[in-house]
C-alpha positions as CSV (number, residue, x, y, z in Angstrom):
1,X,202.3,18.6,51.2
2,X,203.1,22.3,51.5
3,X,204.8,22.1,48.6
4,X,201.9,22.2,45.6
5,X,202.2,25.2,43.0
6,X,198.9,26.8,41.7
7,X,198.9,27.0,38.2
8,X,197.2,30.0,36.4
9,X,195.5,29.3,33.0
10,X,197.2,31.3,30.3
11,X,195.9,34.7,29.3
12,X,196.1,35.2,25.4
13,X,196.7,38.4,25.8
14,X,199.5,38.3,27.9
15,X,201.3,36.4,25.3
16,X,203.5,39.3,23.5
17,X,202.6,39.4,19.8
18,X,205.4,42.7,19.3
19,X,207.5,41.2,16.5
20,X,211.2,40.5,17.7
21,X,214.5,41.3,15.3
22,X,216.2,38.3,13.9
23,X,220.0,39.8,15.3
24,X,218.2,39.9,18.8
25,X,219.0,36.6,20.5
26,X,219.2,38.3,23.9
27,X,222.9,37.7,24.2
28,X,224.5,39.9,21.4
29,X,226.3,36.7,19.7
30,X,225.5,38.3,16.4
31,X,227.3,41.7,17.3
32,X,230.4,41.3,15.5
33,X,228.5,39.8,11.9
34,X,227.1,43.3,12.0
35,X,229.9,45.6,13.0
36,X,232.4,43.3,10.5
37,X,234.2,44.9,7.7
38,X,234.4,41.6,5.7
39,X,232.3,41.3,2.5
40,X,231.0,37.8,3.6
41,X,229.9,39.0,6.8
42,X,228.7,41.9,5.6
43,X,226.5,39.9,3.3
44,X,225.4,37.2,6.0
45,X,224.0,40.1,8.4
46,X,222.0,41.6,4.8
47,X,220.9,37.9,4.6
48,X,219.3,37.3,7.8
49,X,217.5,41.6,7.8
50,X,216.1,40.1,5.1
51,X,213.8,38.2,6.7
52,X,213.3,40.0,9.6
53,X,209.9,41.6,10.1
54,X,211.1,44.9,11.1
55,X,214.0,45.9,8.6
56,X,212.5,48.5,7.4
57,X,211.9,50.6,10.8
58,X,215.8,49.3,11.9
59,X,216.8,51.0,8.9
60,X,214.9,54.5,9.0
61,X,215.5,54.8,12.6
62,X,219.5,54.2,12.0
63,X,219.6,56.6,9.6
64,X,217.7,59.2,11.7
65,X,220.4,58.4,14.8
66,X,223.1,58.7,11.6
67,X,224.4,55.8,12.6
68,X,228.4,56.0,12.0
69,X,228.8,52.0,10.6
70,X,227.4,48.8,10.3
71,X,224.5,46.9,8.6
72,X,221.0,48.1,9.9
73,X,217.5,46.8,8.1
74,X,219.4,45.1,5.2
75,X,222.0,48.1,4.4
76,X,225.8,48.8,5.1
77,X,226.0,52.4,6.7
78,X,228.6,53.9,6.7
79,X,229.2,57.5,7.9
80,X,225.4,57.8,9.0
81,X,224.9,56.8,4.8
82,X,223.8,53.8,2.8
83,X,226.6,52.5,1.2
84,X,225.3,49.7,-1.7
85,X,228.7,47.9,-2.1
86,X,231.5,47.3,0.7
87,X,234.8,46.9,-1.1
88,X,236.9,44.3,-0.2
89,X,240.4,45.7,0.7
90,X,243.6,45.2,-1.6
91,X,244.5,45.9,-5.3
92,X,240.7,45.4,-7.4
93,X,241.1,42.2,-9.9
94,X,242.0,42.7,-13.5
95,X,238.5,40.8,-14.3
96,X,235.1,41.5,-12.5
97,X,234.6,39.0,-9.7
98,X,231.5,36.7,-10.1
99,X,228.5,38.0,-8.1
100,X,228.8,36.0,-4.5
101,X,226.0,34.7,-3.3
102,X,225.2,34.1,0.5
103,X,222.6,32.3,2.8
104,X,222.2,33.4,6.1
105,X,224.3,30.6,7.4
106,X,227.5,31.3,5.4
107,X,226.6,29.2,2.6
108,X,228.0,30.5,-1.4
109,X,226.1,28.6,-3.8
110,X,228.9,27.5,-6.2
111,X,228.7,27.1,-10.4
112,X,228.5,23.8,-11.6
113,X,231.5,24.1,-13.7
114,X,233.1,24.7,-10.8
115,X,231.6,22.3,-8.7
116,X,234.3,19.1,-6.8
117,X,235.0,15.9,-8.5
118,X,235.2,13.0,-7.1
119,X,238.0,10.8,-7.8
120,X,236.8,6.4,-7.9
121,X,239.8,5.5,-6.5
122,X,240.1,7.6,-3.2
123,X,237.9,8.8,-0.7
124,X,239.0,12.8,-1.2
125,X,237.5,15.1,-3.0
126,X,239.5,17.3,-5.5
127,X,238.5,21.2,-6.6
């Protein structure tokens, strides 16, 4: 019976009430979406600053360290700068490409004229 554990009641103010960032999970699994040079990553890490709580001190204190690259408080940096619009590598399209539009998760909403058919007869869906 040596064995019994005293539990303390809980303090309220030893609960933390400092606001954590969104990319801090405490194991740096969102690292790469931030450091990424593709535009769909680059968009997903803007996505999830935000709704994080402290964007806008992430942000002034990157640009303060001149932060060389990456997205901090909801902007691309690059060079220690904001840069508004990462373009995507290769030749640039004939026609403007439609304005992409990206949850957190990954997800681009697509148009309705665009959207998949199903066909009666078979179980696949065609684009």
């Amino acid at each position: 019976m040596n064995n019994l554990i005293e539990l303390q009641p809980i303090d309220e103010t030893s609960v933390s009430t400092v606001p954590v960032a969104r990319c801090a999970d405490g194991n740096g699994t969102l690292t790469p979406l931030f450091f990424s040079d593709h535009v769909l990553d680059i968009a997903r890490a803007k996505a999830i600053c935000a709704k994080c709580a402290l964007s806008e001190s992430c942000l002034s204190d990157a640009l303060d360290r001149e932060e060389p690259w990456g997205v901090w408080g909801g902007e691309l940096l690059s060079m220690g700068r904001i840069v508004v619009n990462k373009r995507p590598g290769g030749r640039p399209p004939k026609r403007p490409r439609p304005p992409v539009i990206v949850d957190e998760l990954g997800v681009v909403e697509v148009p309705l004229d665009s959207a998949p058919t199903v066909d009666d007869d078979a179980d696949l869906v065609a684009v």
